[in-house]
N, CA, C and O of each residue as an XYZ file, in Angstrom:
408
protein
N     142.817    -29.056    142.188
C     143.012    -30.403    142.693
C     141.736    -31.228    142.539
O     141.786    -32.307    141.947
N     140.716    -30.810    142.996
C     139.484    -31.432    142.852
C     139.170    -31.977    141.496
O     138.728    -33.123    141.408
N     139.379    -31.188    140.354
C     139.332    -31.647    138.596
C     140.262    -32.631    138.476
O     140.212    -33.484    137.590
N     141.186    -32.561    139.387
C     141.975    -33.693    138.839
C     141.585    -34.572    139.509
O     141.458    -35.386    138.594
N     141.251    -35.151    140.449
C     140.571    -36.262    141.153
C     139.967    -36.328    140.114
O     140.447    -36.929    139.154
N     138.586    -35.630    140.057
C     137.334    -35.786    138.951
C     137.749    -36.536    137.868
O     137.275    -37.671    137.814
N     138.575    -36.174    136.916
C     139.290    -36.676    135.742
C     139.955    -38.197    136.076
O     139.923    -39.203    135.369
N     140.541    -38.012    137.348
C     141.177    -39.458    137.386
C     140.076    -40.383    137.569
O     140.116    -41.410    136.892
N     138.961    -40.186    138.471
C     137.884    -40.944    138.652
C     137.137    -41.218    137.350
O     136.796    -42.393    137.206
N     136.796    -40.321    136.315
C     136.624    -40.645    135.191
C     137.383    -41.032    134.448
O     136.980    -40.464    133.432
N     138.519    -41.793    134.045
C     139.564    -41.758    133.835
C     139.039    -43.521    133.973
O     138.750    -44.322    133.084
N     139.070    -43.662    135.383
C     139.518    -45.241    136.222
C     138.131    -46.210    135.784
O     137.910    -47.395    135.535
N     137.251    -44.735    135.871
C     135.370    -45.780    135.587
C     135.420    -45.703    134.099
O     134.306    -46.098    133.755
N     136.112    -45.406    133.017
C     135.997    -45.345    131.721
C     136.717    -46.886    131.140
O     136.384    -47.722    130.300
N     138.010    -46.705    132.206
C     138.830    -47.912    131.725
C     137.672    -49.191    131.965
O     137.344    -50.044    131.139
N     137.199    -49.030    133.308
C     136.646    -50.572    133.380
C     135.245    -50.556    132.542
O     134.375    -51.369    132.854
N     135.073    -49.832    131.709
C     133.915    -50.488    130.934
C     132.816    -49.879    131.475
O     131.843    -49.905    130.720
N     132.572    -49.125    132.947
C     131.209    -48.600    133.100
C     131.158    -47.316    132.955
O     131.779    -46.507    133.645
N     130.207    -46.995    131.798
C     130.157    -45.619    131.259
C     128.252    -45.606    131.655
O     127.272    -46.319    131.872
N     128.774    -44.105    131.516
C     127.079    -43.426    131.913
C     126.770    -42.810    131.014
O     127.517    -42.068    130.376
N     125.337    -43.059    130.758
C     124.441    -42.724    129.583
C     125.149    -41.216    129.015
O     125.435    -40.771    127.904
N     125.250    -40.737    130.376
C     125.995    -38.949    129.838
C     127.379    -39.138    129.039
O     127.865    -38.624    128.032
N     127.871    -40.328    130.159
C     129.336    -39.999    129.086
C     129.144    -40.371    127.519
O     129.590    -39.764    126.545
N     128.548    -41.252    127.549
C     127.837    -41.938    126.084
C     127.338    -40.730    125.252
O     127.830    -40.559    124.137
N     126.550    -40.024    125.645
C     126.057    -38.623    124.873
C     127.122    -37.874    124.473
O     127.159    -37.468    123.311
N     128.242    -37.552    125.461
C     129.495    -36.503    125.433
C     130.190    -37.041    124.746
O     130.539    -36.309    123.819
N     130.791    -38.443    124.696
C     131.692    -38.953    123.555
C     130.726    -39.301    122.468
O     131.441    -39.834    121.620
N     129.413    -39.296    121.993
C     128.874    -38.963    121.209
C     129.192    -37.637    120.307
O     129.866    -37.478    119.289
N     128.564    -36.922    120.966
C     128.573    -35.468    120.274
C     130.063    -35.193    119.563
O     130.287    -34.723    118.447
N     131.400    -35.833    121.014
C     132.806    -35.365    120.656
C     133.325    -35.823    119.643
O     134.233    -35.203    119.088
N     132.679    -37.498    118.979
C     132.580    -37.962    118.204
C     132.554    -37.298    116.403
O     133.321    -37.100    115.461
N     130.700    -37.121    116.888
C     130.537    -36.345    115.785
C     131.238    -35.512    115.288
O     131.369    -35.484    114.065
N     132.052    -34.362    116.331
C     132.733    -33.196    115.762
C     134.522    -33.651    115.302
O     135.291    -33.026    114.572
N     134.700    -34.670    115.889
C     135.790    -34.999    115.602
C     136.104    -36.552    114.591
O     136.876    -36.518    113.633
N     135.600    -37.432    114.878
C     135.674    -38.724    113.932
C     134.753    -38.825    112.799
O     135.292    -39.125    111.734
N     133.539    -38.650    112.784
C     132.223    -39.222    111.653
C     132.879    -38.843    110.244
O     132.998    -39.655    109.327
N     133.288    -37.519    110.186
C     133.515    -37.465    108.961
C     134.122    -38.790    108.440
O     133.656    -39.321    107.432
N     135.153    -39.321    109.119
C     135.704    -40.577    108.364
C     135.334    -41.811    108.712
O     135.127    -42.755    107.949
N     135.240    -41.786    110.095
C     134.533    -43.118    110.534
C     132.927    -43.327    110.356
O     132.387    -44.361    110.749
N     132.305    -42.413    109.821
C     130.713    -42.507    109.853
C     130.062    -42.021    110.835
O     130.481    -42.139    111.986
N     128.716    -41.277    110.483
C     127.789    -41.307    111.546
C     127.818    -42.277    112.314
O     128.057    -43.410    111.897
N     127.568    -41.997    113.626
C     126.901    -43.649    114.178
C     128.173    -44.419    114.231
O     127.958    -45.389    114.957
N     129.275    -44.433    113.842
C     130.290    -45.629    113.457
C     130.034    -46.097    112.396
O     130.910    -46.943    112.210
N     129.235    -46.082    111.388
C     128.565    -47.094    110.445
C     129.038    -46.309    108.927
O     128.631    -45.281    108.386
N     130.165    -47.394    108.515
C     130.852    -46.794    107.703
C     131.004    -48.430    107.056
O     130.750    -49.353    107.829
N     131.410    -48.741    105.666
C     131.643    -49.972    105.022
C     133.122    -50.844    105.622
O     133.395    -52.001    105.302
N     133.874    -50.056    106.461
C     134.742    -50.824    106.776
C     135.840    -50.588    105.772
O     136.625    -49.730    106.174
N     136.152    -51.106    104.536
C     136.843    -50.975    103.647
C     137.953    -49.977    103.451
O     139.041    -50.460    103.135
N     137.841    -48.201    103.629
C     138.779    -47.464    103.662
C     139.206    -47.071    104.468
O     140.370    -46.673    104.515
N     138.164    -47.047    105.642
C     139.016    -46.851    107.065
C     137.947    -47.744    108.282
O     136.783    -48.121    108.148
N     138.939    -47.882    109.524
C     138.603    -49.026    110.560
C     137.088    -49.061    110.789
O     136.520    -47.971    110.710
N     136.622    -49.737    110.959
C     135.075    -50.119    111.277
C     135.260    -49.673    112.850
O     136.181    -50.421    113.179
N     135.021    -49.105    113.706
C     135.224    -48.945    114.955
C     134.189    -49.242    115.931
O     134.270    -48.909    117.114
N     132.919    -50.068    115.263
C     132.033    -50.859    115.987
C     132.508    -52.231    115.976
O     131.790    -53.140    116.393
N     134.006    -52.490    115.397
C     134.516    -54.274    116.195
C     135.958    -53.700    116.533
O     136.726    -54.538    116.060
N     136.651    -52.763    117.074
C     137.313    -52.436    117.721
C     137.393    -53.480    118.940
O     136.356    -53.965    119.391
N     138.259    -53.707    119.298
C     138.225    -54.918    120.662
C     138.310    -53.813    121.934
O     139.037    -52.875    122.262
N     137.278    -54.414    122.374
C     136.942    -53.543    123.930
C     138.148    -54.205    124.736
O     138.322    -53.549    125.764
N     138.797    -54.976    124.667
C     139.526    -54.723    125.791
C     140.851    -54.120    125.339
O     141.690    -53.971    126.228
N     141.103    -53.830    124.369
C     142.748    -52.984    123.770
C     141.938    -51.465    123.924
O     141.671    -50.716    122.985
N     141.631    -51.233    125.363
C     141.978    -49.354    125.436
C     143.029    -48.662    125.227
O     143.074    -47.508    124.801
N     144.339    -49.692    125.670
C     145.544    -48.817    125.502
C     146.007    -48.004    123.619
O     146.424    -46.935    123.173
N     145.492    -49.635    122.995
C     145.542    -49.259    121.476
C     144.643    -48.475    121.027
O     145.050    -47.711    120.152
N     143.290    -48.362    121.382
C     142.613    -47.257    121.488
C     143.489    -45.642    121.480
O     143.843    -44.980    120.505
N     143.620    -45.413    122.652
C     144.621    -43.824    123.091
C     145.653    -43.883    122.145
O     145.786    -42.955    121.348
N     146.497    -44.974    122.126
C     147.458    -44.371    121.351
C     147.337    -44.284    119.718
O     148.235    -43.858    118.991
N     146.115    -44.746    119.295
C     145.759    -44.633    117.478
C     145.082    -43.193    117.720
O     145.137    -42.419    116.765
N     144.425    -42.735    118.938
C     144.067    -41.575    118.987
C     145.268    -40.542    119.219
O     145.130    -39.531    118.530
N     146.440    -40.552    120.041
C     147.203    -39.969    120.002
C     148.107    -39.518    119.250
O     148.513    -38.373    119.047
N     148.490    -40.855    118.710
C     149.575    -40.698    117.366
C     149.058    -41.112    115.916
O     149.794    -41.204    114.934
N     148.150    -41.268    115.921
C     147.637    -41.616    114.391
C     148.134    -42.640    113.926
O     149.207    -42.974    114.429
N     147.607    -43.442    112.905
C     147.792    -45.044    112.791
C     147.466    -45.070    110.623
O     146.511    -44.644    109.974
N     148.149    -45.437    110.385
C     148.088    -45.415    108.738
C     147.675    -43.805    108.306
O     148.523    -42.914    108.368
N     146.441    -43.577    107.916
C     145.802    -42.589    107.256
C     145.312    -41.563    108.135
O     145.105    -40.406    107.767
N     145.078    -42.110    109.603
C     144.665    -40.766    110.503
C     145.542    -40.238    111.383
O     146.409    -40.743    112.097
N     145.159    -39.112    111.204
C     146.471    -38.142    111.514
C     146.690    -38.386    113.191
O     146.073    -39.362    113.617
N     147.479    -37.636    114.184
C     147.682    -37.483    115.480
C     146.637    -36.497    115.348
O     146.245    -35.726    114.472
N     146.207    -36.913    116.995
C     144.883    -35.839    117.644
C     145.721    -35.390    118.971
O     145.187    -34.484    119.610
N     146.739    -35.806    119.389
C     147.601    -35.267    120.883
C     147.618    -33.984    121.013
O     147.733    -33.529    122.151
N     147.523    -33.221    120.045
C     147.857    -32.263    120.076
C     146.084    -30.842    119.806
O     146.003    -29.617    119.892
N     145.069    -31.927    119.491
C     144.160    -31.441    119.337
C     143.011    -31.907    120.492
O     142.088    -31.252    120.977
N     143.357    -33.034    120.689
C     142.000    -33.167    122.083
C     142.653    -33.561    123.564
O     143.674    -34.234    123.710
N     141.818    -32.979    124.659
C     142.204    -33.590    125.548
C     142.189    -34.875    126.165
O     141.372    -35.740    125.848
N     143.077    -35.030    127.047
C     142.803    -36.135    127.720
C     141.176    -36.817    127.897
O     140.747    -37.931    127.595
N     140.517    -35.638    128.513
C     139.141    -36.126    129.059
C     138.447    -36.310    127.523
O     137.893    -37.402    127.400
N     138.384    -35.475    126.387
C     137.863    -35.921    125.242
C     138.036    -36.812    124.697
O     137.082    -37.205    124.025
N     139.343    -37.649    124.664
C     139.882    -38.967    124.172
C     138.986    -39.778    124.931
O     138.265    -40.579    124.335
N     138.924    -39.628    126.655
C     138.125    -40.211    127.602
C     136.823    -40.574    126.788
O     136.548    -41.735    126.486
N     136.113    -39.582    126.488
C     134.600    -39.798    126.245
C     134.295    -40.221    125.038
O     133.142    -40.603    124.837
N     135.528    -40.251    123.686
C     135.788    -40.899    122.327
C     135.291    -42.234    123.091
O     134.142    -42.643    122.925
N     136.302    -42.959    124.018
C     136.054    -44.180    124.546
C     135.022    -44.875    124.759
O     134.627    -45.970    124.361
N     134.501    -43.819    125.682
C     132.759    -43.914    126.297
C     132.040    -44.602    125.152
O     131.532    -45.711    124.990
N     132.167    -43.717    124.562
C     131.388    -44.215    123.196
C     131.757    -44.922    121.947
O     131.027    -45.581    121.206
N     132.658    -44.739    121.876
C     133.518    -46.531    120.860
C     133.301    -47.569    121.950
O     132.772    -48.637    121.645
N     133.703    -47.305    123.297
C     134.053    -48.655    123.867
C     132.480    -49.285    124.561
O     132.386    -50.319    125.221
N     131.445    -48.437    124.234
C     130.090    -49.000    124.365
C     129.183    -49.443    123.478
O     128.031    -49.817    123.696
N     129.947    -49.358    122.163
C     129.291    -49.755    120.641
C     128.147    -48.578    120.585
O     126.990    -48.907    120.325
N     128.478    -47.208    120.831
C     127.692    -46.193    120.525
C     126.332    -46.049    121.459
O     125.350    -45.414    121.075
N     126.414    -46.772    122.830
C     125.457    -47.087    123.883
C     124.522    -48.349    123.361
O     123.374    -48.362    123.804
N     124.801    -49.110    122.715
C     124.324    -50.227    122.430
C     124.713    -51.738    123.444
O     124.119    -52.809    123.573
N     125.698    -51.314    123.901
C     126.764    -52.553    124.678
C     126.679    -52.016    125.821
O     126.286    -50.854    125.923
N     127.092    -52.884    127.085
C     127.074    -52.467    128.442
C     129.014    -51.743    128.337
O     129.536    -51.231    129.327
């Protein structure tokens, strides 16, 4: 019961935009092992073959989860490969411009 509080509380502080340097590191790293190959180190990719995800619109989280869930043109579904809380910390760090943005 307690993890799930935990999760929902991270969950509720992710949606509104205030992420912590840690979560920033953790959807970092989760990043790396899961997106860079296509989206780039860093996010920093030409844009051209696949989404630039440093102008992603911070306020479409919902479109966020679900291009992560079900895959959107060329990238596949991850529902079945990350969790909830990892999608969470993808966020952290797309939805902070890689800890560059508040």
């Amino acid at each position: 019961m307690r993890s799930v509080l935990a999760c929902a509380a991270f969950a509720a502080q992710a949606q509104a935009g205030q992420f912590t340097s840690e979560q920033i590191d953790r959807g970092h790293a989760q990043f790396d092992r899961t997106c860079a190959q296509c989206h780039g180190r860093n996010m920093v990719n030409s844009g051209t073959t696949v989404y630039d995800l440093r102008r992603f619109p911070l306020d479409d989280r919902e479109r966020f989860f679900h291009s992560v869930s079900e895959g959107k043109g060329n990238m596949p579904s991850f529902k079945d490969a990350l969790t909830r809380e990892q999608m969470e910390l993808l966020w952290c760090y797309v939805g902070s411009r890689g800890g560059k943005e508040p």
